[in-house]
C-alpha positions in Angstrom: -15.1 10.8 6.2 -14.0 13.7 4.0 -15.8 16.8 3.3 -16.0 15.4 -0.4 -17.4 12.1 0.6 -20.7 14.1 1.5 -21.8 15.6 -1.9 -20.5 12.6 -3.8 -23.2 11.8 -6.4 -24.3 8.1 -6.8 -23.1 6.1 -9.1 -24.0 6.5 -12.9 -26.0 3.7 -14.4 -24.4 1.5 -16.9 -26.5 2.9 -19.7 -24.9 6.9 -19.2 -21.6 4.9 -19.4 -18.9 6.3 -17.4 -16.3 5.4 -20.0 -18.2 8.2 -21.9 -17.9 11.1 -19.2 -14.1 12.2 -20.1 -14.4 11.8 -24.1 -15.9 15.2 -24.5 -14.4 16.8 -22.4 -10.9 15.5 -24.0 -12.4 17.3 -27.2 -12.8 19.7 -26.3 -9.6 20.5 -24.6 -8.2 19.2 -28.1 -10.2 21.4 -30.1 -8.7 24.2 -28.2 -5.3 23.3 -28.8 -4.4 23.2 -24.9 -2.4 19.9 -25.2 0.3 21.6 -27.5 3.5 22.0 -26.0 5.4 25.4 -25.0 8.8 24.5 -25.5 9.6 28.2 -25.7 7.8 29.1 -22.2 10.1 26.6 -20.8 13.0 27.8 -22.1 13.0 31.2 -21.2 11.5 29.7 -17.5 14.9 27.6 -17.1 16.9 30.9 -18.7 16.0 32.8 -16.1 16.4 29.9 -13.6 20.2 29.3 -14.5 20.3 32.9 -14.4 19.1 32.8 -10.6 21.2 29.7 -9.1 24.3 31.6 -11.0 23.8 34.5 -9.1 23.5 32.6 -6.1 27.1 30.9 -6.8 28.6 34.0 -7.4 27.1 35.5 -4.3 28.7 32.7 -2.4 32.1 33.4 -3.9 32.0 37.2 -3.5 31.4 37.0 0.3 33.4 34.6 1.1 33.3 32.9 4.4 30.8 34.9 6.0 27.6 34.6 8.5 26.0 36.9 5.7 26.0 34.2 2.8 23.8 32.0 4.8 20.6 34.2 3.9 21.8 33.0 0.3 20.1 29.9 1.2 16.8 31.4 0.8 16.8 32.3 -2.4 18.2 28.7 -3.2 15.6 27.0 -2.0 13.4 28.9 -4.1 14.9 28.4 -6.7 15.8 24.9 -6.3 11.8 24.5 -5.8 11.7 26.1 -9.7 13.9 23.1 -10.8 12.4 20.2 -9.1 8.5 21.7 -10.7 10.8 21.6 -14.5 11.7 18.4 -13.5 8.1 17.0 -12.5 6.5 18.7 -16.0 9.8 17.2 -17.7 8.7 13.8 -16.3 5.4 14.3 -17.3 6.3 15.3 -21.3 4.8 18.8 -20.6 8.0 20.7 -22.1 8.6 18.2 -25.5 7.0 16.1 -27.5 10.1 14.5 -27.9 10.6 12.1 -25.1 14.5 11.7 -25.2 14.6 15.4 -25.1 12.1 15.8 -21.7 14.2 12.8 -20.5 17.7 15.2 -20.8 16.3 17.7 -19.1 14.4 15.9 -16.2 18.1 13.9 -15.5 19.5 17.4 -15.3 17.3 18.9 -13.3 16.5 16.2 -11.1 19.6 14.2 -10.6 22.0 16.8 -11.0 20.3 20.0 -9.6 18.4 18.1 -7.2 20.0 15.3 -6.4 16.5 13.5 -6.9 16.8 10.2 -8.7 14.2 10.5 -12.4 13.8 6.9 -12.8 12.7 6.6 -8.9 10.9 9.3 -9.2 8.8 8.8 -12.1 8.0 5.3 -11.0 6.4 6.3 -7.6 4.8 9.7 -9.3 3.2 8.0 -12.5 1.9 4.8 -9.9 0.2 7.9 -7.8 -1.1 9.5 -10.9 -2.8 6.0 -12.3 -4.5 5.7 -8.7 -4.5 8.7 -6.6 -5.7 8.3 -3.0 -6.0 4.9 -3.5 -4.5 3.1 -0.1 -3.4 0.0 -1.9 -2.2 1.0 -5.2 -0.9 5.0 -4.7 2.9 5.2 -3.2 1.7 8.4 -1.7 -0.5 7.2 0.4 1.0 4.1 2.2 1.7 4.3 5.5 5.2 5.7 6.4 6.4 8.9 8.9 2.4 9.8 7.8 -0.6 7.8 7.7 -4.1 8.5 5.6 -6.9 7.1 6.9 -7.8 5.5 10.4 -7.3 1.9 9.0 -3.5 2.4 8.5 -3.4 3.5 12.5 -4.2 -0.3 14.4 -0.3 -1.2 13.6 0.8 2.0 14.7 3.8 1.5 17.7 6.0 2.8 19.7 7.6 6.2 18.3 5.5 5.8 15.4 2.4 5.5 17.1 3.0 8.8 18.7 3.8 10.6 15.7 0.3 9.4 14.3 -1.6 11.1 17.4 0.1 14.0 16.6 0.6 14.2 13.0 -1.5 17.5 11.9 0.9 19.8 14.5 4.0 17.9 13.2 3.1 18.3 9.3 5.2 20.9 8.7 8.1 20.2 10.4 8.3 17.0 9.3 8.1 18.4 5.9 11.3 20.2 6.3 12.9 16.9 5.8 11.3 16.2 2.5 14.3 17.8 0.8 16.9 15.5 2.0 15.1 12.7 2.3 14.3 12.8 -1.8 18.1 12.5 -2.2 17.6 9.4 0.4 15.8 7.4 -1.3 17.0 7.9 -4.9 20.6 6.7 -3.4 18.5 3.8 -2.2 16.9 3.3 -5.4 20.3 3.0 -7.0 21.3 0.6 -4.8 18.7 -1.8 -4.0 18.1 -5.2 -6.3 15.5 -4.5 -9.2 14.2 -1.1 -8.3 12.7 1.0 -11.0 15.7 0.8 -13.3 15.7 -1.2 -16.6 18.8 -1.3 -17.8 22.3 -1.2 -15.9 23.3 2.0 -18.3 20.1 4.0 -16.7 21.8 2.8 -13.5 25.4 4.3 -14.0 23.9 7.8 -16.0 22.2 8.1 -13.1 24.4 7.2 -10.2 26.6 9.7 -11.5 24.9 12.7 -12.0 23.7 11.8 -8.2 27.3 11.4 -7.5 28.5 15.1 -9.3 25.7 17.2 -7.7 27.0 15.7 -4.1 30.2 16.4 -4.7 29.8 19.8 -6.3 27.4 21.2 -3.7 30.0 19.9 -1.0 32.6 21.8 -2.8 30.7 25.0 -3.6 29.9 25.2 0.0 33.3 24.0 1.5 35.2 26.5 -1.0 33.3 29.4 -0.3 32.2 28.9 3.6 33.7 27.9 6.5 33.1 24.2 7.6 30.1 25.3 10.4 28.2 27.8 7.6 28.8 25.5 5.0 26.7 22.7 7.5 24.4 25.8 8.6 23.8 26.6 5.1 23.2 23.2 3.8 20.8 22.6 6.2 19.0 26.1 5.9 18.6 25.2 2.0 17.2 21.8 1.9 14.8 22.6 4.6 13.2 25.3 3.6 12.8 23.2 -0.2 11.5 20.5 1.3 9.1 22.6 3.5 8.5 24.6 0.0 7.4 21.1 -1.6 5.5 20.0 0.5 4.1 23.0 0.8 3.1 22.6 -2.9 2.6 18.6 -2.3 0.4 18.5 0.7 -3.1 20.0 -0.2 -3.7 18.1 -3.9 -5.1 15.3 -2.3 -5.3 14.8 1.2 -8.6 14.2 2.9 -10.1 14.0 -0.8 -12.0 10.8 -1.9 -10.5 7.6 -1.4 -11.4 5.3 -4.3 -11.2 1.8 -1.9 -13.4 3.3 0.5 -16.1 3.3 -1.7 -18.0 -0.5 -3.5 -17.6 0.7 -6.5 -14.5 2.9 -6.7 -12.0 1.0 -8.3 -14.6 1.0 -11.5 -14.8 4.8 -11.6 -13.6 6.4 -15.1 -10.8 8.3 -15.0 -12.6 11.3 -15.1 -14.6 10.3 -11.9 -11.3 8.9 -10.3 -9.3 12.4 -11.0 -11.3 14.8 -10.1 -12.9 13.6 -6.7 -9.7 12.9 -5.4 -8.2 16.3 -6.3 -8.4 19.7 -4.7 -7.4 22.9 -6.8 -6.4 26.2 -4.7 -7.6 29.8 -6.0 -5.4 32.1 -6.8 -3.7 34.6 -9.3 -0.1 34.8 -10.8 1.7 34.3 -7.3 -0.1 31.2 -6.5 0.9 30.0 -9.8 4.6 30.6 -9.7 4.3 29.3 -5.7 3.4 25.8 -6.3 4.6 25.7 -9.4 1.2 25.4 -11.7 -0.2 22.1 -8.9 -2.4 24.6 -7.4 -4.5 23.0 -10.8 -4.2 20.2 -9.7 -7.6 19.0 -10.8 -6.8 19.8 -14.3 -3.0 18.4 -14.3 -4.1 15.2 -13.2 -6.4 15.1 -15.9 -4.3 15.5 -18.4 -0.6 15.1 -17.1 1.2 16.3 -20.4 -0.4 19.4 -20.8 1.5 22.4 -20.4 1.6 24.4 -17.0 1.1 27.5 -18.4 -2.3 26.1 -20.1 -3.7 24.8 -17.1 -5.3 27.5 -16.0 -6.7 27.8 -19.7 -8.4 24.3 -19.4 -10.1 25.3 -15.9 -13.1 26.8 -17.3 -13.6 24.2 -19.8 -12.9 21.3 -16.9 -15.4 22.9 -14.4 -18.3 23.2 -16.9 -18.2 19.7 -18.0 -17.7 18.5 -14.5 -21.1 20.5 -13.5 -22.6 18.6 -16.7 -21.9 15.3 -15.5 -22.9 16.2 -11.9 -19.0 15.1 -10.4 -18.4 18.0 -7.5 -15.5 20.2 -8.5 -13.3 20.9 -5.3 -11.6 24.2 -5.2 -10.6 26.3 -2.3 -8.6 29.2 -1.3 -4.6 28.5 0.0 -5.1 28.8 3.8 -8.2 26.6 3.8 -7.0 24.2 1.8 -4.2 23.5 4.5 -6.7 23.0 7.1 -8.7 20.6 5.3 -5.5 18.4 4.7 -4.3 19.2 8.1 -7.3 18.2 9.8 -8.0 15.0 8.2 -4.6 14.2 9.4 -5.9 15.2 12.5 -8.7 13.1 12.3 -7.1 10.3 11.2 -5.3 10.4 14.4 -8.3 10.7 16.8 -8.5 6.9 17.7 -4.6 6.8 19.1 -5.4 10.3 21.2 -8.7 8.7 22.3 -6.8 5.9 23.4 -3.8 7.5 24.7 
């Protein structure tokens, strides 16, 4: 059970209404004009992007085939974090109104930055934002390399099974792998029957964008370094993104309510089902630019379109309403909210060490 799962208030009677516990609070964040875009803040964000990753090309080119250009994959991954956070608020019509617009610049920055497919992508993400923590309807959740609760462990064999005793140690390291396997499974997504795509053009816009940003990070790379640092490099960069996402991934939810494991949780409001199952992490500026605004991730989840910037706006607003309504507001500090994820995956494991 979950530190949350203690303070969790009983259920409201049917004559408060849950239906009725986000309305205010929606506006009021109106009212205060926190669901306007800021187009402008985006664009000077990406500006200075660009200007980043250029200067990372140019650095590549300048030294040549040298054991020096690998710390250049530092600053990459960095950076490359910055463009997979455009693409998630790009996804999530944060930077436009306009939806062919946000859709341009996701495909960019996720497909051809990233090598991430959107539609794949926004398929899994928008199923985990309609349910989060839900073990039968939230992608993120399911039992895979991780499992999230203790009744996702009975089937748990063989190499698997191991992993599962020991999955709090091997978090992070198995997070370095986050940034290749994203390109994984988009590939897969392109190629499997059905999948998230709805039309075959979707399909081809997006096979080749995956198709240019593997061929021109193997060329960058194989132009400027020798074959060895080009490998070194490569795998420098994409593990130290995907250790920075899931970095920024890991704490929003894990060991935070889990609707099914309550009678009545798959009737909670969306207020209810958003904020117990999220965790927001304290902190200024640097926080902020870290995980790329999902440090609020409390207040994104309630309203997924809203700007990043704003987010932090909204905060008071959130907090005092969820005080009025008596829902427990979960906010910690960065290192603590690491070990509560870490040790409910820790705990989740205890029955396969107990048995081992």
């Amino acid at each position: 059970m979950s530190q949350a799962t203690a303070t969790l208030p009983p259920p409201r009677t049917a004559t408060a209404g849950r239906g009725s516990e986000f309305g205010p609070l929606l506006r009021t964040i109106k009212e205060q004009g926190l669901l306007e875009r800021r187009s402008g803040w985006y664009a000077r964000g990406m500006a200075v992007n660009f200007l980043g990753l250029a200067a990372v090309v140019a650095g590549l080119v300048l030294l040549g085939p040298s054991w020096w250009a690998l710390l250049l994959a530092v600053p990459l991954a960095l950076l490359s974090a910055r463009v997979a956070f455009v693409g998630h608020d790009a996804g999530h019509a944060q930077i436009s109104a306009d939806r062919r617009r946000n859709r341009i610049i996701q495909l960019v920055h996720a497909n051809l930055l990233l090598g991430m497919s959107q539609e794949w992508w926004n398929d899994k993400h928008n199923r985990h934002h309609a349910n989060p923590n839900h073990l039968d309807k939230d992608p993120d959740v399911a039992a895979d390399v991780l499992v999230f609760a203790q009744a996702q462990t009975a089937e748990r064999t063989g190499f698997r099974r191991w992993l599962t005793r020991h999955q709090a140690w091997l978090f992070f390291p198995l997070t370095t792998l986050e940034g290749i396997a994203l390109k994984v499974y988009g590939f897969q997504a392109l190629f499997s029957r059905g999948g998230p795509f709805r039309a075959r053009r979707e399909r081809l816009v997006e096979g080749a964008l995956l198709l240019a940003h593997v061929v021109g990070y193997a060329t960058l790379l194989l132009l400027t370094l020798t074959p060895a640092q080009a490998l070194v490099f490569a795998l420098i960069h994409q593990m130290l993104l995907g250790l920075h996402l899931g970095m920024a991934f890991a704490p929003n939810h894990k060991g935070m309510e889990m609707p099914d494991a309550h009678p009545d949780g798959d009737s909670w409001g969306h207020l209810r089902r958003q904020v117990l199952t999220s965790r927001n992490i304290r902190g200024g500026f640097l926080t902020d630019w870290f995980l790329g605004g999902l440090n609020y991730q409390i207040e994104h989840h309630l309203f997924p379109s809203m700007p990043r910037p704003h987010l932090r706006l909204a905060q008071p607003a959130v907090r005092a309403h969820c005080r009025t309504v008596g829902i427990p507001y979960t906010e910690t500090g960065f290192v603590e909210s690491y070990r509560q994820a870490l040790g409910h995956l820790h705990e989740v494991g205890e029955p396969l060490r107990s048995a081992a």
